[in-house]
VEXLUM-684855 format. One record per residue: x, y, z of N, C-alpha, C, O in turn; residue number from 1. Coordinates in Angstrom, 3 decimals. Layout:
<atoms>
ATOM,X,Y,Z,X,Y,Z,X,Y,Z,X,Y,Z,NUM
...
</atoms>
This chain:
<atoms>
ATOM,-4.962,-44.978,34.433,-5.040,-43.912,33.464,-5.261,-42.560,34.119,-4.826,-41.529,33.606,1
ATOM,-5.840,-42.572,35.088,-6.113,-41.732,36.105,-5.051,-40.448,36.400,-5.223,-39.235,36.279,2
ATOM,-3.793,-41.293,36.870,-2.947,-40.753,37.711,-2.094,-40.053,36.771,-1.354,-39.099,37.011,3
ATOM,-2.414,-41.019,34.987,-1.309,-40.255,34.235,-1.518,-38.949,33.648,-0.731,-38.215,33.049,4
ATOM,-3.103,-38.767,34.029,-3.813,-37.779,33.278,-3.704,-36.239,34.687,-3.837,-35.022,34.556,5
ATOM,-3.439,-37.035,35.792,-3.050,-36.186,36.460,-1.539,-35.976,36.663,-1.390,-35.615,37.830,6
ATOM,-0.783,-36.022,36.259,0.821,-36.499,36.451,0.866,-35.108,35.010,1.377,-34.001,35.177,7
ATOM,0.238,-35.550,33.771,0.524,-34.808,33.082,0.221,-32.989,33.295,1.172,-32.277,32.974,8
ATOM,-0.799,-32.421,33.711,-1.301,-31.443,34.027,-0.609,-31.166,35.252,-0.546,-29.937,35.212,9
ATOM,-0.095,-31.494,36.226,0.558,-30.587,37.525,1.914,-30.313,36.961,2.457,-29.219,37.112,10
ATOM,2.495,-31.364,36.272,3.603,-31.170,35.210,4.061,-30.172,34.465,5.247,-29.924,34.250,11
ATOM,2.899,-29.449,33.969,2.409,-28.348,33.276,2.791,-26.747,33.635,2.050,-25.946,33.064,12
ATOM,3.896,-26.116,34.548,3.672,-25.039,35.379,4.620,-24.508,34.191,5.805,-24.408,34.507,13
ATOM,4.343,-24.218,33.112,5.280,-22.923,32.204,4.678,-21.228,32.421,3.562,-20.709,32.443,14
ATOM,6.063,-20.750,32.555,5.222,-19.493,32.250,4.081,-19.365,30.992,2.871,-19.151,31.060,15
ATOM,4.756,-19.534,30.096,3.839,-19.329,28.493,4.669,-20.906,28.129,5.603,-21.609,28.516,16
ATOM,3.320,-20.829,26.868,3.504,-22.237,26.149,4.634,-22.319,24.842,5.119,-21.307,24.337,17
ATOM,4.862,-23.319,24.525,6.012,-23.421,23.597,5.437,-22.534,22.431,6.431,-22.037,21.902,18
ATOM,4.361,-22.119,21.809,3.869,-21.574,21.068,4.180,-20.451,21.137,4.728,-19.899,20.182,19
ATOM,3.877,-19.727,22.440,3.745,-18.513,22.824,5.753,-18.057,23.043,6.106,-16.880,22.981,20
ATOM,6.524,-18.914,23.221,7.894,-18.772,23.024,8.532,-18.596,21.855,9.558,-17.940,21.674,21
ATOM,7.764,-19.327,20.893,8.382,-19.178,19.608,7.470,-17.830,19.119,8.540,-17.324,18.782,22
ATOM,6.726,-17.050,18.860,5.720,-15.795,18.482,7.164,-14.832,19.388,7.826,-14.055,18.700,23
ATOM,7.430,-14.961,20.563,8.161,-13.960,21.105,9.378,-13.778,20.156,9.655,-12.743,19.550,24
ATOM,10.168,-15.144,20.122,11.483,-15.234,19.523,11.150,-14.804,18.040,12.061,-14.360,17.341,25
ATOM,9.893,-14.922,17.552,10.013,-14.324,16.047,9.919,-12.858,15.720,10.140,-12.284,14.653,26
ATOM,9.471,-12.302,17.101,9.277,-11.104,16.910,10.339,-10.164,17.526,10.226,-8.952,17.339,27
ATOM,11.266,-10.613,18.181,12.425,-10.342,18.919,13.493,-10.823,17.521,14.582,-10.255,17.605,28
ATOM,13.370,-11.718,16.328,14.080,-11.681,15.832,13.760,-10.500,14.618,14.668,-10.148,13.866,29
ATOM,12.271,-9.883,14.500,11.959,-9.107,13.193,12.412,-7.580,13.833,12.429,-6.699,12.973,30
ATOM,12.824,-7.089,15.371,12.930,-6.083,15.800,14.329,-6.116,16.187,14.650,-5.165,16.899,31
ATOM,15.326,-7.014,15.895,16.551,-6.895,15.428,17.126,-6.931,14.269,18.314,-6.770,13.991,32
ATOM,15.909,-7.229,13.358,16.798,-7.438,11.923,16.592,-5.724,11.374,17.363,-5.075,10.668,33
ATOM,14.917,-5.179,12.144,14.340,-3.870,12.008,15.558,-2.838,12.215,15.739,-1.844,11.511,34
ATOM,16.394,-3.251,13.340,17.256,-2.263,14.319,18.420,-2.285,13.716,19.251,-1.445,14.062,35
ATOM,18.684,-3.061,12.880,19.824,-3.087,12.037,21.161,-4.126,12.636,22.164,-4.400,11.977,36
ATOM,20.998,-4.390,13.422,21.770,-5.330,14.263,22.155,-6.283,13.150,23.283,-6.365,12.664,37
ATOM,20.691,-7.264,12.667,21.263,-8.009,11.690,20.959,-7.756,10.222,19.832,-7.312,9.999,38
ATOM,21.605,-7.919,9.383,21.316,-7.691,8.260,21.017,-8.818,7.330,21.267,-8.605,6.144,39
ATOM,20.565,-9.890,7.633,20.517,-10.784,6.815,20.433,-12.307,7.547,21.573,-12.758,7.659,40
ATOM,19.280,-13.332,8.139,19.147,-13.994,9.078,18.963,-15.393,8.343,17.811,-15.801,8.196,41
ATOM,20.217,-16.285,7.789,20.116,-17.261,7.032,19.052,-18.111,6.633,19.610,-19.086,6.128,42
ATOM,17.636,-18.298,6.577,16.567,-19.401,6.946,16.320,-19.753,5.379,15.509,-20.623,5.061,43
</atoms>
């Protein structure tokens, strides 16, 4: 159990976390819809 608990953590080298990727992409998508680029973003 040891090795997997270390296997998982050196594993680990992201710049930023999947969290912190999606906050970027939402805000990179509200400062193109801002900029007029898009007008309307299907969701």
């Amino acid at each position: 159990m040891s090795t997997n608990a270390v296997a998982l953590s050196s594993r680990k080298s992201w710049l930023l976390s999947v969290d912190s990727w999606a906050v970027v992409a939402a805000l990179l998508a509200a400062l193109l819809v801002r900029a007029g680029v898009f007008t309307r973003i299907p969701w």
